[in-house]
C-alpha positions in Angstrom: 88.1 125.5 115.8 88.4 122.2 116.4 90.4 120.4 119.1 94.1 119.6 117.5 96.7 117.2 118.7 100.1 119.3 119.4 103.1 119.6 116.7 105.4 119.0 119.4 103.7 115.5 119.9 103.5 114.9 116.3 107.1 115.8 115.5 110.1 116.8 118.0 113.4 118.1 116.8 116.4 115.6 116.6 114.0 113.0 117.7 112.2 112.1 114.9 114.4 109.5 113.4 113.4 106.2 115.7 109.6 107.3 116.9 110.4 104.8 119.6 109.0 106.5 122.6 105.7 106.8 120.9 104.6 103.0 120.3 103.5 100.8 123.2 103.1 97.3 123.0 104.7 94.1 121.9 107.0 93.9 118.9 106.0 90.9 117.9 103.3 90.1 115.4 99.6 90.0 117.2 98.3 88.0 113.8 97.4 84.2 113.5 99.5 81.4 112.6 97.8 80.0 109.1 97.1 76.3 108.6 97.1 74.8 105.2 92.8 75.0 105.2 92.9 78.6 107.3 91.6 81.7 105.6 92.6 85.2 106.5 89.8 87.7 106.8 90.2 90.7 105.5 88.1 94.4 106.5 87.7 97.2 103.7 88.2 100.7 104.7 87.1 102.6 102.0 85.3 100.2 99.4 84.3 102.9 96.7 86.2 104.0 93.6 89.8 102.0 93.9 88.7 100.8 97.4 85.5 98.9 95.2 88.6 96.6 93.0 91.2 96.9 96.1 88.2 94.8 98.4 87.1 92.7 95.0 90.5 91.6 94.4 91.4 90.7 97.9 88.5 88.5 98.2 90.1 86.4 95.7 92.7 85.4 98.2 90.7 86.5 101.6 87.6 86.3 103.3 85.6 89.6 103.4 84.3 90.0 106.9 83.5 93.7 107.2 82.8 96.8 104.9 83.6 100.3 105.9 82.4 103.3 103.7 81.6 106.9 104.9 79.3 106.9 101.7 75.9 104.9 102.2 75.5 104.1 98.6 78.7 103.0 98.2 78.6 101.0 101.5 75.6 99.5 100.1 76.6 98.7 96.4 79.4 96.4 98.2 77.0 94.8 101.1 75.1 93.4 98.5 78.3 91.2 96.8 79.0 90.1 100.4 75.6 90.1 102.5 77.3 88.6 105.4 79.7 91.1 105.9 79.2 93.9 109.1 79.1 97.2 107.9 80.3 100.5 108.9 80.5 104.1 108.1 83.8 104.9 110.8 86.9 102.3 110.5 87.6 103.6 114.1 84.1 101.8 115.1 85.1 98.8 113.0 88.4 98.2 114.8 87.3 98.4 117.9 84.1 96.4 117.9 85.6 93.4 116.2 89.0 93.7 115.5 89.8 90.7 116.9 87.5 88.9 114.2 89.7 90.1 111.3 93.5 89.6 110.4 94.1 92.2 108.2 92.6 95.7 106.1 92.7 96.9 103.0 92.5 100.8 102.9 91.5 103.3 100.4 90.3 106.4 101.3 91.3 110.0 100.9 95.1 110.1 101.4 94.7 112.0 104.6 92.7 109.2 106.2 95.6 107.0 104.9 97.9 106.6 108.1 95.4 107.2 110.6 93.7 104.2 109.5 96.4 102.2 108.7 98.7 102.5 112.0 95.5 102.1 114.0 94.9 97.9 112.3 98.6 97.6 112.3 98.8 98.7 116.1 96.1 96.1 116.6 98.6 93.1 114.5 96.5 93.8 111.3 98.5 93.2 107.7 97.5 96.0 105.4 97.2 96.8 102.1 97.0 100.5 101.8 96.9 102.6 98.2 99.4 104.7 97.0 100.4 107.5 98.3 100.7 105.5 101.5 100.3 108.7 103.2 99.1 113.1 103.4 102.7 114.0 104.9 106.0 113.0 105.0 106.4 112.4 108.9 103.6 110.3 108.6 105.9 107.8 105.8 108.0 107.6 108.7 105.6 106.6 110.9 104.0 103.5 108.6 107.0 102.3 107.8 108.2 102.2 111.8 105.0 100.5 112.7 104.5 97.7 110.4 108.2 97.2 111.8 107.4 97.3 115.3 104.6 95.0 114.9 106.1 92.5 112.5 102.8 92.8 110.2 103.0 92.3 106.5 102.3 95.0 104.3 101.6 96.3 100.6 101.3 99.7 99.1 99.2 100.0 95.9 101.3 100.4 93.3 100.6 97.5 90.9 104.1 98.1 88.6 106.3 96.6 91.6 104.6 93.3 90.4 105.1 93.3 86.8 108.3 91.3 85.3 109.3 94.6 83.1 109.6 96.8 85.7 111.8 94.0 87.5 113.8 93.6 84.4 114.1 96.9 84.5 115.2 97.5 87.6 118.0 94.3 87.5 119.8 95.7 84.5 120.2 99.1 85.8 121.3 98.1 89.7 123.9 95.3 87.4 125.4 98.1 85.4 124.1 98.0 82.0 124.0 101.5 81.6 126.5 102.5 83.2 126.6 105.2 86.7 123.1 106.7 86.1 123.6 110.4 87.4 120.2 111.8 86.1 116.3 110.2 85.9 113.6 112.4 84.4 109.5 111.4 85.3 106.5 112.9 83.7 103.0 112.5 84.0 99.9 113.8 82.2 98.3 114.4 85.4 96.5 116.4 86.8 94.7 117.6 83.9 90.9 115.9 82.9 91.5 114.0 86.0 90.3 116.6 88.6 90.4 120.1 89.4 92.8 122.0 91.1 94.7 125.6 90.4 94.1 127.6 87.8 90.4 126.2 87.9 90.1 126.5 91.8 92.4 128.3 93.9 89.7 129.2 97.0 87.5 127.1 99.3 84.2 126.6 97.9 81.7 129.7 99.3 78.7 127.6 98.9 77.5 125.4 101.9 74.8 123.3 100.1 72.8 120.6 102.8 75.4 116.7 103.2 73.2 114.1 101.0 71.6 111.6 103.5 74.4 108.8 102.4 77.7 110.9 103.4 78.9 110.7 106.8 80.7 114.2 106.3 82.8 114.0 110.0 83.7 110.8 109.4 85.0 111.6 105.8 86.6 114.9 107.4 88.6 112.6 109.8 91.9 113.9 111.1 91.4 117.3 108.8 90.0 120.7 110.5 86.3 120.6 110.0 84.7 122.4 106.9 81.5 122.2 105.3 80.4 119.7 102.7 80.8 120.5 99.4 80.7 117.9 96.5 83.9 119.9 95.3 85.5 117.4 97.9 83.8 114.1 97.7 83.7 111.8 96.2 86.7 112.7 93.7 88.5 116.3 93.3 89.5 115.7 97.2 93.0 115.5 94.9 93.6 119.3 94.6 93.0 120.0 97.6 96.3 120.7 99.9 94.2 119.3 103.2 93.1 116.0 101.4 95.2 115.3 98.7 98.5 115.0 97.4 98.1 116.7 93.9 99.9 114.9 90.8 103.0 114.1 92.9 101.1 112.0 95.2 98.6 110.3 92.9 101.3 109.1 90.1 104.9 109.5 91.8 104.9 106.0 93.8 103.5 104.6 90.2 105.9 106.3 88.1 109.3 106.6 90.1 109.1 103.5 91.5 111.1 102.0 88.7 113.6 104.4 88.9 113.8 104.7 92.9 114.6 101.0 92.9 116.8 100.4 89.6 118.7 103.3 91.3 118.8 102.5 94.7 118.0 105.3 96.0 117.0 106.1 99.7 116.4 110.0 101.1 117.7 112.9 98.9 120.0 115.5 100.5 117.9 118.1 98.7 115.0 119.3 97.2 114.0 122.2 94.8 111.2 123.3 92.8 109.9 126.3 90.2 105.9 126.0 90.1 102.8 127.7 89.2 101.3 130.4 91.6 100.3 129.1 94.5 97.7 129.5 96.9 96.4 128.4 100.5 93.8 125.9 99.0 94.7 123.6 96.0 97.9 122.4 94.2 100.0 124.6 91.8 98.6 124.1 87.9 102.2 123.3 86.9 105.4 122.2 89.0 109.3 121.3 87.7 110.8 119.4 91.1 114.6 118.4 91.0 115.5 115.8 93.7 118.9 115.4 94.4 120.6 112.3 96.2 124.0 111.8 97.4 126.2 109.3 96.6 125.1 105.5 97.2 128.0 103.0 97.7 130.0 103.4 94.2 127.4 105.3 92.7 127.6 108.6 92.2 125.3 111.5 93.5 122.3 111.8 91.1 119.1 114.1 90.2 115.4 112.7 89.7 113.4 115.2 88.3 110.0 115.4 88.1 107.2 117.3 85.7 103.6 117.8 86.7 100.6 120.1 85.1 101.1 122.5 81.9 103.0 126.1 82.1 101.6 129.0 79.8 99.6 125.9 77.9 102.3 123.6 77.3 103.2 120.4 79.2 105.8 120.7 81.4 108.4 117.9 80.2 112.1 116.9 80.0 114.3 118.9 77.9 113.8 118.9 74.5 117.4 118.1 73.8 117.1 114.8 75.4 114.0 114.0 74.0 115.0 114.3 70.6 117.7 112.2 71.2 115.1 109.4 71.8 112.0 109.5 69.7 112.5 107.8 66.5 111.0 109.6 63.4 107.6 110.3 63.6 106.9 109.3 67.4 105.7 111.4 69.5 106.5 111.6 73.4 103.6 109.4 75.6 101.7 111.9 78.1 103.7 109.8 81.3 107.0 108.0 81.4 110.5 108.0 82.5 114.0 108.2 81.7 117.4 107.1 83.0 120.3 108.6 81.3 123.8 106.4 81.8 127.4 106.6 81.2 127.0 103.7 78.8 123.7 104.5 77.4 119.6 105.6 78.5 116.5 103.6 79.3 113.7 105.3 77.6 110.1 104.0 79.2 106.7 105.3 76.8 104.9 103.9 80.1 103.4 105.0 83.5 105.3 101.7 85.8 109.0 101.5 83.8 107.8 98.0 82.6 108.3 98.7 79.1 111.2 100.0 78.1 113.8 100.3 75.2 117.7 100.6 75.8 119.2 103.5 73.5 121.8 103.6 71.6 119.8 100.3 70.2 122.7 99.0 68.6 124.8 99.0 71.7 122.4 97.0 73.6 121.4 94.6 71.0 120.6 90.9 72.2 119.6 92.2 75.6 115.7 90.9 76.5 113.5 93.7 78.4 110.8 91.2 79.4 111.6 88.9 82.3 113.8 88.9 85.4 116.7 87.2 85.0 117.9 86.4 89.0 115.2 88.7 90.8 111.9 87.0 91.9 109.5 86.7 88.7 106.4 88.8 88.7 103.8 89.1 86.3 103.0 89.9 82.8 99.1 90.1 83.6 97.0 91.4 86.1 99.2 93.2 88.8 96.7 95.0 90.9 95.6 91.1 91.1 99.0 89.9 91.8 100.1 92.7 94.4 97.2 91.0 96.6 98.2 87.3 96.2 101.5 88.3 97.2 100.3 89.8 99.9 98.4 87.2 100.8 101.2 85.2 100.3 103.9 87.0 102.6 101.4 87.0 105.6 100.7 83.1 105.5 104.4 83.2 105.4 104.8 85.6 108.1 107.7 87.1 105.6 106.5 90.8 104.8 109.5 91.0 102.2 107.3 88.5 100.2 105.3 92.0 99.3 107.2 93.9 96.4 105.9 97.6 97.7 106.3 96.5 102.0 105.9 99.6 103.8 109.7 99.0 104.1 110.2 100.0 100.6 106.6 102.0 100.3 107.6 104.7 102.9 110.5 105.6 101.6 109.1 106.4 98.0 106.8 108.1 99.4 108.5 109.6 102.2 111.0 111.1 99.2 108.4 111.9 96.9 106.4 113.8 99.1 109.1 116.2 100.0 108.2 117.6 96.3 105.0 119.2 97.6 106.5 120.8 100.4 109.1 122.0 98.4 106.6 123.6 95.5 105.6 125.7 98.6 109.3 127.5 98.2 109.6 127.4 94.5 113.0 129.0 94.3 114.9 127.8 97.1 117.1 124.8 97.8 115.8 122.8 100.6 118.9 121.1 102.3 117.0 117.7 103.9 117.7 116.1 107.0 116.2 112.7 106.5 117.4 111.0 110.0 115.6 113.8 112.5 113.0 115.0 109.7 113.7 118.8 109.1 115.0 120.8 106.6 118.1 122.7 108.2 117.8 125.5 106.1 114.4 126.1 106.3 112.0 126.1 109.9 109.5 126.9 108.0 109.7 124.5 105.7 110.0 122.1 108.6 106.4 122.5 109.7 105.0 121.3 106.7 106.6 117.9 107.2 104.2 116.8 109.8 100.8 118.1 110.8 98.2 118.6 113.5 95.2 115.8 114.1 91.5 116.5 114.9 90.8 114.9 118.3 89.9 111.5 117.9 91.9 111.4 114.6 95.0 111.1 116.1 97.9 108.6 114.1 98.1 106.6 118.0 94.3 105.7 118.6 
């Protein structure tokens, strides 16, 4: 058994909230101050898969300086596009032999490698860009969002809607009252079937221990996890279904396709949680989950319910009532496998697409005149490429040294994910209400529940490096 940093460190009861006593340092920003002719270099942690684009794109606006991979060939693949980049299989080594040769990272692993990597660059000054879900565990949300404060770095989590001009549209006619109090938002995905395997299809560790191919650096993949054997069931994709590496469905398309609603909304921490799931087992995520979120009050808004639907129950997709469905498909059109709803006192936003940025107002006849397209006050986004966009704006808010530049800032990031991770602990106690104390981190209701907000670290793994 490996050597595992304490709970007690990682979480302590009613002091959760400001994580103050764990940081050391200055509060100020440790980055550069950018001339007109400066560049920013920029390190990839995780170049393969969504890291390879995340890295490509960035370029476009940033210097690549270094390359980290724990897979050789991947490694390689990317060397070759920038031959006078340093290389490395361990981000930890790549920090700490010439961190102060880079300004900021861009970070794409597995989502438990997530915060460890991050918080280490941004304890260093380093802007990040880290995918979506920013992090494994809830408690860990809490922590990227404190740090990029307490360092004054700018920030950007990888979810490409916040940049597009529907989703802002969006998001401006709902927060200015068009519909009306919205007390209910329902999100679907087609996830996780054909994208990887997870319960009914696995629900035990792999058995066989086949040799680790010469170009994976297992431990260093591993990371903050308890050590197991290589299997390829892990890398380099179905990590996703996997409880110690993943995040399931929830994690993978949540901060995509909530984000609209979590912002038009305005919502922050719920007061509770619930879920009814699939069987579930001490390995991979349920096949199937229904998870209600519920929120209190906001201002003049009323309380409200997100719910989410993931997987397929007895063969069927689990999806919004059929009820409100039928109210909104027109004759002949048939539901899209991900998208949302907001249902209003004055009428429903109905979005056939994964970000909210497409979207028709129903009754049509009520809101007749009204453009979906463009912003009409908020900051303008894009209507083309926004995984391009979210790292020009990036770019953008750390010339500026304003990390509010950045649509998804860790600001806004961590609490998304913060919120939406909740669902998977919540799966774990299909059945029950989980009453949720968002300023000390625990569920008052359930201890139990509790531990599942934070976890232990392999030595050397730790979140404070």
């Amino acid at each position: 058994m490996p050597h595992r940093i304490s709970r007690r460190r990682a979480i302590q009861a009613g002091a959760v909230g400001t994580l103050g006593y764990l940081f050391t340092g200055p509060a100020a920003s440790l980055g550069r101050v950018y001339g007109a002719a400066d560049r920013i270099r920029v390190a990839g942690i995780g170049v393969g898969g969504k890291g390879s684009s995340d890295i490509e794109q960035a370029a476009k606006v940033m210097d690549v300086v270094a390359l980290c991979d724990i897979d050789g060939d991947r490694l390689s693949k990317q060397a070759k596009i920038w031959p006078s980049a340093k290389t490395y299989f361990d981000y930890r080594q790549l920090l700490d032999a010439i961190g102060k040769e880079i300004d900021a990272v861009t970070v794409s692993t597995a989502d438990h490698s997530h915060a460890p990597a991050s918080i280490r660059a941004m304890q260093m000054g380093k802007h990040v860009y880290c995918q979506k879900p920013l992090t494994h565990t809830v408690h860990e949300a809490r922590v990227m969002r404190e740090t990029a404060t307490k360092y004054g770095v700018c920030t950007q989590m990888g979810n490409q809607g916040s940049a597009l001009n529907g989703l802002r549209r969006a998001v401006e006619l709902v927060r200015g009252g068009t519909l009306g109090a919205v007390k209910e938002a329902h999100v679907w995905t087609n996830r996780p079937a054909h994208y990887w395997k997870q319960s009914p299809d696995i629900t035990a560790r792999p058995k066989d221990t086949p040799s680790i191919p010469k170009h994976v650096h297992w431990d260093e993949w591993i990371g903050p996890a308890a050590v197991r054997p290589y299997n390829r069931a892990y890398h380099p994709h179905d990590w996703r279904g996997y409880w110690e590496f993943g995040t399931g469905a929830l994690g993978d398309m949540a901060c995509h396709t909530t984000n609209m609603a979590f912002r038009a909304m305005n919502l922050d921490a719920p007061s509770a949680v619930l879920a009814e799931a699939g069987e579930i087992n001490p390995e991979t995520y349920p096949a199937w989950a229904h998870i209600q979120y519920i929120f209190p009050a906001r201002g003049d808004q009323p309380g409200c319910t997100l719910h989410w639907y993931e997987g397929k129950r007895d063969g069927k997709k689990v999806l919004p009532p059929e009820e409100l469905l039928a109210k909104l498909l027109k004759p002949g059109e048939k539901l899209v496998d991900s998208g949302s709803i907001l249902v209003g006192e004055k009428g429903t936003l109905f979005s056939p697409n994964d970000y909210g940025a497409q979207f028709r107002l129903t009754p049509e006849k009520d809101f007749a005149g009204i453009q979906t397209t463009k912003p009409e006050k908020a900051p303008a986004g894009t209507d083309g490429n926004e995984d391009m966009y979210q790292k020009k704006e990036w770019a953008d808010a750390i010339r500026a040294g304003k990390p509010a530049i950045a649509a998804s800032n860790f600001d806004f990031a961590a609490r998304l994910t913060e919120t939406m991770l909740l669902g998977n602990i919540a799966v774990r106690f299909a059945g029950t209400r989980l009453d949720w104390d968002a300023a000390k981190l625990v569920f008052p209701n359930s201890p139990a529940a509790t531990k599942l907000v934070s976890k232990e670290y392999r030595k050397g793994f730790e979140l404070f490096g």
